[in-house]
N, C-alpha and C positions, 0 to 999 in steps of 0.2 A: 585456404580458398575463400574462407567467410570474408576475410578480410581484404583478398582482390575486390569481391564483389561489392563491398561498404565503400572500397576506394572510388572505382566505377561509376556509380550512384552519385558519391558526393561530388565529382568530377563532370560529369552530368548537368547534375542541378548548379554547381558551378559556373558552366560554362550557359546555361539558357535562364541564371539570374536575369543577367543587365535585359532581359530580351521584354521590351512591351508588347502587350496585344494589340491588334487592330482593335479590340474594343475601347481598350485603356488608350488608344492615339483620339478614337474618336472622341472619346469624356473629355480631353486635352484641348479636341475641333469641337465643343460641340455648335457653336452658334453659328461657327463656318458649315459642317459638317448637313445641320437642319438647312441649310441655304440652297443647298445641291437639288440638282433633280432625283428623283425617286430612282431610276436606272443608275446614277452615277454614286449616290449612297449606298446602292448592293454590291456592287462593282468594289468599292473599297472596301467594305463588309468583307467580301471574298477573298478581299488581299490582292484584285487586280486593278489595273491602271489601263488607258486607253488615250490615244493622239489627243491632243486639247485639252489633256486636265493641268492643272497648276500646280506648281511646284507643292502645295498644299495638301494637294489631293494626295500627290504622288506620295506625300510623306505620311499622311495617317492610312493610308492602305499600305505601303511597306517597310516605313519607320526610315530614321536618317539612314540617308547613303555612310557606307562603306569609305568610300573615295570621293572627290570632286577635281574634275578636270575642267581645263575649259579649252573650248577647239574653235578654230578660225575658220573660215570655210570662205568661199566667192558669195553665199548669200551673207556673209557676218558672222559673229559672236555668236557662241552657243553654251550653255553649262553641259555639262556630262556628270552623271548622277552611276556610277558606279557600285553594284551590289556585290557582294560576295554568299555562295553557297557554307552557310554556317552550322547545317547537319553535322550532326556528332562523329566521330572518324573513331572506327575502333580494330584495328591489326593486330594479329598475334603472329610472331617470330620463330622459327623454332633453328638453330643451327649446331653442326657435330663437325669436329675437326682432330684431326691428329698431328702428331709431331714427335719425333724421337722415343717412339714406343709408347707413349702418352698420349690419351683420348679424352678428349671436354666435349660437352657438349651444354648449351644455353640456350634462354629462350629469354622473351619478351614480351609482354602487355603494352601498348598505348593507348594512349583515350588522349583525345584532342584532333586542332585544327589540321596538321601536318604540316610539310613544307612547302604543299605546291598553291599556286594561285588559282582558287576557287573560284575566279568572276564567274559570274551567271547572269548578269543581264548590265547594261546600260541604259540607261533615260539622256534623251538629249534635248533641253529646251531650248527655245527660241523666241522671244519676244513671251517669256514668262510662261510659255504653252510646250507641253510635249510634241514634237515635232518627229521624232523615232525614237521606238524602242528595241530594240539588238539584245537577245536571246541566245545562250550558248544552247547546242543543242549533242 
């Protein structure tokens, strides 16, 4: 059991290594970062984004996209800025089966992303500006 739990951990810190903070984006922004208005510096501080910040903003407040798409539309070109929900995934299994007088039964631990597609938000720019933001809910 010690030893599930050291796996867990390591598997853990593993996976929220690569991960920077909004602080550590900001020390990266900072000359940009000092240029902002006082509301649009807390705003990223918080880790949120709003219509009209730039590509910039959007990245030290939520770190690179995931994905990048781009979409064509009747007003033009657009980037799409695609996130995925990167919270930890942790299930445990339990299954019991029979066959020809003989009984198994097994189980399972995972820790990780899983298989299904975790988007949780879109940014869509336009003329270098957030123009929507699309939120799974």
């Amino acid at each position: 059991m010690k030893s599930l739990f050291v796996l867990i951990v390591a598997g853990t810190l593993f996976l929220t290594a690569g991960c920077a903070s909004v602080e550590s984006r900001v020390k990266d922004h900072q000359s940009a970062f000092s240029s902002w208005p006082p509301d649009v510096q807390q705003k990223v501080r918080d880790g949120k984004i709003a219509i009209g910040y730039t590509h910039e903003m959007v990245e030290v407040a939520l770190g690179k996209p995931d994905r990048v798409a781009s979409r064509t539309t009747d007003r033009g070109q657009a980037d799409v800025w695609v996130y995925f929900d990167k919270g930890p995934k942790f299930s445990v299994g339990l299954g019991l089966g029979s066959a020809h007088g003989s009984t198994a039964v097994g189980g399972g631990v995972t820790l990780g992303e899983g298989f299904r597609d975790n988007e949780n938000m879109r940014v869509i720019f336009q003329g270098g500006q957030v123009t929507a933001i699309e939120t799974r809910k």
